[in-house]
C-alpha positions as CSV (number, residue, x, y, z in Angstrom):
1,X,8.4,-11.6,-11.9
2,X,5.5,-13.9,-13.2
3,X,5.9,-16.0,-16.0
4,X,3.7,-14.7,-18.2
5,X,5.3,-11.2,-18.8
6,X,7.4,-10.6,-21.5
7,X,11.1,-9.3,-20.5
8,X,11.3,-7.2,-24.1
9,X,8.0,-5.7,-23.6
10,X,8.6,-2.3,-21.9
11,X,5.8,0.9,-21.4
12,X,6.6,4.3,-22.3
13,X,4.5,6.9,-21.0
14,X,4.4,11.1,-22.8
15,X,5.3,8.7,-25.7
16,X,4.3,11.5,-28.6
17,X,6.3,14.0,-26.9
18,X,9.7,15.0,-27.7
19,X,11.9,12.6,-25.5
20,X,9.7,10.0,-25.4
21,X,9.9,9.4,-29.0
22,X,13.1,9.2,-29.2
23,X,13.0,6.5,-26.5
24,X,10.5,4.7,-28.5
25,X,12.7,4.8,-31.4
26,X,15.5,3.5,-29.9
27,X,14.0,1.1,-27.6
28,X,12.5,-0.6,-31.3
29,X,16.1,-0.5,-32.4
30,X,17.1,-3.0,-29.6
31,X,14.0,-5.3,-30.6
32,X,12.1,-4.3,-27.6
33,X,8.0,-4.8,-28.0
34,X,7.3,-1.0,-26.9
35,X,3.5,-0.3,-25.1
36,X,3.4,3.6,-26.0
37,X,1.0,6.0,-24.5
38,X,-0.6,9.3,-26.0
39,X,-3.3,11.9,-24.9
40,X,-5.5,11.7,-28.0
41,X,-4.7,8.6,-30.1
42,X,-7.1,10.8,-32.9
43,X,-4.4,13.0,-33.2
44,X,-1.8,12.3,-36.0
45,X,0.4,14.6,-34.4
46,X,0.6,12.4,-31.4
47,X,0.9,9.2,-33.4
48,X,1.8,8.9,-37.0
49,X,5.6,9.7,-36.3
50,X,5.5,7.3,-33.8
51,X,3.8,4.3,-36.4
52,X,6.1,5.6,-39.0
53,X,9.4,4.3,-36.9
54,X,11.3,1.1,-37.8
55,X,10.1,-1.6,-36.4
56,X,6.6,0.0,-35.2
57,X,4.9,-2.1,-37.3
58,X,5.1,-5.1,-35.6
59,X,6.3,-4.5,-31.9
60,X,4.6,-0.9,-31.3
61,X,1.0,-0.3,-29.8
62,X,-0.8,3.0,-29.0
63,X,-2.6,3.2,-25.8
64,X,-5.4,6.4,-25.2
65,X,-4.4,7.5,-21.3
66,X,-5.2,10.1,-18.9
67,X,-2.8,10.8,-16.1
68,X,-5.5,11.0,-13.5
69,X,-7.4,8.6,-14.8
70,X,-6.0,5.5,-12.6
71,X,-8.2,2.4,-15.1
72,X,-7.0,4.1,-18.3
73,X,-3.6,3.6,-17.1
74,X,-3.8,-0.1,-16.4
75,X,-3.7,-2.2,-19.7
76,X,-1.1,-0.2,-21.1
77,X,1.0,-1.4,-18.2
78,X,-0.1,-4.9,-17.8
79,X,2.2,-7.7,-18.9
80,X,5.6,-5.2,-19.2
81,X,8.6,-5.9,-17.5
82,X,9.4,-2.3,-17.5
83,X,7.9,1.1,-17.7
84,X,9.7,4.9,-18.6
85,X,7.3,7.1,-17.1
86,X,7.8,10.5,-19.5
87,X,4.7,12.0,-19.7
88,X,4.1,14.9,-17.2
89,X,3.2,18.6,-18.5
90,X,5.8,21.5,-19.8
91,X,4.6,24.7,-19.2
92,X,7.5,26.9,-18.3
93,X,5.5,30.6,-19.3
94,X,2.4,32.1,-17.6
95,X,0.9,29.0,-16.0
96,X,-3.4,30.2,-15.6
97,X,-3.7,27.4,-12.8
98,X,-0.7,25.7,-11.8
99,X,-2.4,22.8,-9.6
100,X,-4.8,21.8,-12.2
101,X,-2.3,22.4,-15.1
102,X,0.9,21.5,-13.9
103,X,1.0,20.1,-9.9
104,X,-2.3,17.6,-10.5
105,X,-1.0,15.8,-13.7
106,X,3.0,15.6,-12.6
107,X,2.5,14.3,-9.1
108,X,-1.2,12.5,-9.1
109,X,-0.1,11.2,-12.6
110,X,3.2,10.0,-11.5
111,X,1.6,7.8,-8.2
112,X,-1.0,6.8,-10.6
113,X,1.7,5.4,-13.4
114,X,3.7,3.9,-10.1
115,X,0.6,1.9,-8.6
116,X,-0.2,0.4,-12.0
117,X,3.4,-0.9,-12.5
118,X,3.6,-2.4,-8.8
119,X,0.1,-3.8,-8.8
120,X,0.6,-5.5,-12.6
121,X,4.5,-6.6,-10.9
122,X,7.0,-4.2,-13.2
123,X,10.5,-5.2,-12.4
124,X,11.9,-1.8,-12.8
125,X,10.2,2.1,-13.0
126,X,12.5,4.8,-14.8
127,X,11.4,8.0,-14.2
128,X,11.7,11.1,-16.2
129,X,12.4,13.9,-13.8
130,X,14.6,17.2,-14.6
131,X,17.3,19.3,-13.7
132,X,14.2,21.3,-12.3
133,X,14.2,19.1,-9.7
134,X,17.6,20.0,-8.8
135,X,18.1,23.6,-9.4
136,X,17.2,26.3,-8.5
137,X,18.8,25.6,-5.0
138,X,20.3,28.6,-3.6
139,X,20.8,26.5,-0.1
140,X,23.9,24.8,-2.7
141,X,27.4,25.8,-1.1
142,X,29.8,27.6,-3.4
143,X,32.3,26.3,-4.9
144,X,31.1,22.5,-4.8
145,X,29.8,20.9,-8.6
146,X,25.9,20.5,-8.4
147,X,25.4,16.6,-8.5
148,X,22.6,14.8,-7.3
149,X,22.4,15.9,-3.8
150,X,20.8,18.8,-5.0
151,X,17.3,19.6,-4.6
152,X,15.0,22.2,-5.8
153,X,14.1,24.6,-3.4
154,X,10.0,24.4,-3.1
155,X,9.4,27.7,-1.4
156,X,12.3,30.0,-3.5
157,X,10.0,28.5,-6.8
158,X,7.2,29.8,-5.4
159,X,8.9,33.2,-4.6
160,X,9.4,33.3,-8.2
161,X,6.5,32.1,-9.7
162,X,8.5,28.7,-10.9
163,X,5.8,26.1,-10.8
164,X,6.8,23.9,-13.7
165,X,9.9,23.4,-11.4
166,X,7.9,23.2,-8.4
167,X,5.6,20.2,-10.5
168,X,9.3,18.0,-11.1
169,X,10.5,18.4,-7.7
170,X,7.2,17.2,-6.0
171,X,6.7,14.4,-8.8
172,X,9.9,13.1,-8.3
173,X,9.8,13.1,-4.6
174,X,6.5,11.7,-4.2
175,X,7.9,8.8,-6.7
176,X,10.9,8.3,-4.2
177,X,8.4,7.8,-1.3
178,X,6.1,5.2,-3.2
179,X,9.3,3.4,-4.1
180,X,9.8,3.4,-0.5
181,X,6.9,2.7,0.9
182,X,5.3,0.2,-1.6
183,X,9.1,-1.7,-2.4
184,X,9.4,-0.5,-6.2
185,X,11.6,-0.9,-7.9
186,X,12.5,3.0,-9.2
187,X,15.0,4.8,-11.0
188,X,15.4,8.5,-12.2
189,X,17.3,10.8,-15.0
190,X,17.2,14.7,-14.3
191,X,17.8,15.7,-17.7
192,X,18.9,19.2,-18.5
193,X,18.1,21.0,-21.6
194,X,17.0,19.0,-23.7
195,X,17.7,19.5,-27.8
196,X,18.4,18.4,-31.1
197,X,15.9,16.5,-34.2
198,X,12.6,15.9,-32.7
199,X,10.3,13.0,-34.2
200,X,6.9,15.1,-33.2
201,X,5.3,17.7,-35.8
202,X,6.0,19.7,-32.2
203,X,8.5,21.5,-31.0
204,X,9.4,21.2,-27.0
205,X,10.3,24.2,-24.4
206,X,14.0,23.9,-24.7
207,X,14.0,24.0,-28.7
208,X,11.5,27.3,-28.1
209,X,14.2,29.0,-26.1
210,X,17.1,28.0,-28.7
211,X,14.8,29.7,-31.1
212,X,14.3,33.0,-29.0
213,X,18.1,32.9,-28.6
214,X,18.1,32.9,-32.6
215,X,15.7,35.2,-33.0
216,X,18.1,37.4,-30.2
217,X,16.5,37.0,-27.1
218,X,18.5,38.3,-23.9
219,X,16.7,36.4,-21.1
220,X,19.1,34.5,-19.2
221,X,16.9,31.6,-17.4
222,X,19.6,31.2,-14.4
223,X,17.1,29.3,-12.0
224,X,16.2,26.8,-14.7
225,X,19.5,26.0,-16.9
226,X,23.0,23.8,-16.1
227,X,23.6,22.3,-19.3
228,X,22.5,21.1,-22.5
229,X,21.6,17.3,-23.7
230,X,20.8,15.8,-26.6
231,X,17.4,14.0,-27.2
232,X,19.5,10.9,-28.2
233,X,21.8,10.5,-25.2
234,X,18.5,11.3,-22.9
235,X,16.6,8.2,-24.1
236,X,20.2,6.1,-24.1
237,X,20.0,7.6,-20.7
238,X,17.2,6.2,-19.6
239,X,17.3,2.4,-21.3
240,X,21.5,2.2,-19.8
241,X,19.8,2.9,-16.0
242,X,16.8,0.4,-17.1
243,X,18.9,-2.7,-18.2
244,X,21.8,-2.0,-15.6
245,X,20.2,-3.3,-12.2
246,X,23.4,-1.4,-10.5
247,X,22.0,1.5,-11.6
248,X,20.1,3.4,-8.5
249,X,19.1,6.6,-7.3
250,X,18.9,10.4,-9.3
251,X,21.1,10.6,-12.9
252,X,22.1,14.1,-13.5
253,X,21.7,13.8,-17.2
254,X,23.2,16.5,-19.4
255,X,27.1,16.6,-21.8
256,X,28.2,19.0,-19.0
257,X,27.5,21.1,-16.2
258,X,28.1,25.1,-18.2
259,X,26.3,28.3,-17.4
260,X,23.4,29.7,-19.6
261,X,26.3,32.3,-20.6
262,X,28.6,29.9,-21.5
263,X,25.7,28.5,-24.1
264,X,24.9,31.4,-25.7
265,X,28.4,32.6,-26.2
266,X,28.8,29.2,-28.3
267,X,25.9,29.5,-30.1
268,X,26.6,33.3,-31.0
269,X,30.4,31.5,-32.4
270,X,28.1,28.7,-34.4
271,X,25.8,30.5,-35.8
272,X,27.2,34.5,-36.2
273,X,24.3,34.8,-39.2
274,X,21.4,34.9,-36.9
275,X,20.8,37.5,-34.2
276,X,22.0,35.6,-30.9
277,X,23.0,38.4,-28.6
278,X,27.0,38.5,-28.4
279,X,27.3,38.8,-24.8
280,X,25.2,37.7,-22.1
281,X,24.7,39.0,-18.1
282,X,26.2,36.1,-16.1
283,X,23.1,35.2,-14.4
284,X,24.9,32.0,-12.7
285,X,28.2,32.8,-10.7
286,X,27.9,30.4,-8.4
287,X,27.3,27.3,-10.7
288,X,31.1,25.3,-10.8
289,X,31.5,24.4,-14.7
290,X,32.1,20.7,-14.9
291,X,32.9,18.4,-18.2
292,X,31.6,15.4,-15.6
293,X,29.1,17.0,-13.8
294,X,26.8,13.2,-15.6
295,X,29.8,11.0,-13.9
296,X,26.9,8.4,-13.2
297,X,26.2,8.1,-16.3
298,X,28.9,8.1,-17.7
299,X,30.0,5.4,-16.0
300,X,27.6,2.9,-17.4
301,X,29.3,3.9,-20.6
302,X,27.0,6.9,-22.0
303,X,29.3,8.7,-24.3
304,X,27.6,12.4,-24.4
305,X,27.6,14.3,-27.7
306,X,29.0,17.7,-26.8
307,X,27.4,21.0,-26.9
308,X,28.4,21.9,-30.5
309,X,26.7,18.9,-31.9
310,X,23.5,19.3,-30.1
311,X,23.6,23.3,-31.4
312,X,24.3,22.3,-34.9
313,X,21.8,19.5,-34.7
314,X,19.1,21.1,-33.2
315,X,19.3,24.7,-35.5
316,X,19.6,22.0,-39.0
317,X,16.5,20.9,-37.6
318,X,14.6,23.7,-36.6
319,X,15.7,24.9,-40.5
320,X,14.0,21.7,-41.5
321,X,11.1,22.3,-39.8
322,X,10.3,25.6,-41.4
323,X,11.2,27.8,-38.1
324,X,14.0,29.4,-39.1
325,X,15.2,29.9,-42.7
């Protein structure tokens, strides 16, 4: 590490988004100096909730970038000791054209990010993938918990039409062979679904599908759910693997491994005054509950808010916000 870097000045990439403002946020709480980047720093819906946290005054800068846009990329890196690459697209309906919408930005984006950080001499990458880059896998034996062994199964996805899974399983595998090949220093969080307040004027993909469940909704997602999160123990998540150098490899990120069923049966208990279906087709017989399924995580001391929380959380907020009364 040169010098001239400051340790407590970290980048965090998909910054405006849902997770990555809550990393921001706490990341200011431990005095860090934070480098955040945004799609359209025009946009108050990008930015003001990210100026309006404590501390951004004096520690936070926005930074305009395009994923496949290598130079636009570079000073937000330069001089940080760190970078959480977040940013990468979410679109889990109808995908129009899944290479230039989804594969193009996730994996060009992601060695783009990674060649900035090694060539401006980043002590350590944390990469956002998902539990979509462990699941679906129907190659998993039965009977054994999923941990992080598991990998999404490329050509099932395709099968299925899947290619927001497909984009996090190539992203995160093309990061794990620049790491190898190029001697960066790079460390991942699968997180599963992810919930609860949300900084952005914009709601994310999992807080839409809590909504549909609401709104009674029987879909039963079994090739793209294994547990919920909350936002807050995702970014804790992700600085806990960042300042513990024994941290390596995938973190299976989420307050337990449960079955989509098992979710919507709690949230039909929660909240009986809005139409969640009452029962729910088993779509996932084969995934082994587990209340440690995160053990990695949890044994660099994350304490995970359980599944109730995160419900009661997320529906106060999505009351806040105007989409549910």
């Amino acid at each position: 590490m040169s010098t001239t870097q400051n340790p407590e000045l970290v980048c965090v990439t998909g910054a405006s988004g849902c997770i990555g403002s809550w990393l921001v946020h706490l990341l200011l709480l431990r005095g860090y100096s934070v480098h955040a980047t945004v799609q359209n720093i025009k946009d108050e819906a990008e930015t003001k909730h990210l100026q309006d946290l404590e501390g951004a005054d004096a520690r936070l800068r926005l930074f305009q970038i395009d994923l496949l846009d290598y130079d636009s990329i570079v000073p937000a890196v330069t001089g940080c000791a760190g970078v959480f690459h977040v940013a990468s697209p979410c679109i889990v309906d109808a995908v129009q054209d899944p290479q230039r919408d989804l594969l193009d930005p996730a994996i060009k984006g992601t060695i783009n990010v990674l060649t900035a950080a090694k060539e401006a001499g980043v002590r350590r990458v944390v990469v956002t993938s998902s539990i979509s880059a462990m699941i679906p896998n129907p190659n998993w034996p039965a009977n054994v918990v999923r941990n992080e062994e598991s990998w999404t199964d490329v050509d099932y996805c395709k099968q299925k039409g899947l290619w927001y899974s497909i984009s996090k399983t190539l992203a995160e595998k093309a990061a794990w062979d620049f790491a190898k090949e190029k001697g960066l220093d790079v460390v991942v969080i699968n997180p599963g679904t992810v919930m609860g307040p949300v900084f952005p004027p914009r709601i994310n993909a999992s807080m839409q599908m809590l909504l549909k469940l609401l709104e009674g909704c029987s879909e039963t997602y079994g090739d793209v759910f294994i547990g919920v999160v909350h936002f807050k123990d995702v970014a804790l998540a992700h600085i806990l693997v960042y300042e513990n150098k024994s941290a390596t490899g995938r973190h299976l990120c989420a307050e337990s491994i449960a079955r989509y069923s098992d979710y919507v049966a709690k949230a039909a208990e929660l909240f009986p005054q809005y139409k969640v279906p009452r029962s729910i087709e088993d779509s996932q017989p084969d995934l082994v509950r587990a209340k440690d399924g995160a053990k990695k995580l949890m044994n660099l001391g994350l304490e995970f808010i359980p599944m109730e929380q995160i419900l009661k959380d997320a529906v106060e907020d999505l009351k806040k916000k105007g989409y549910i009364s």
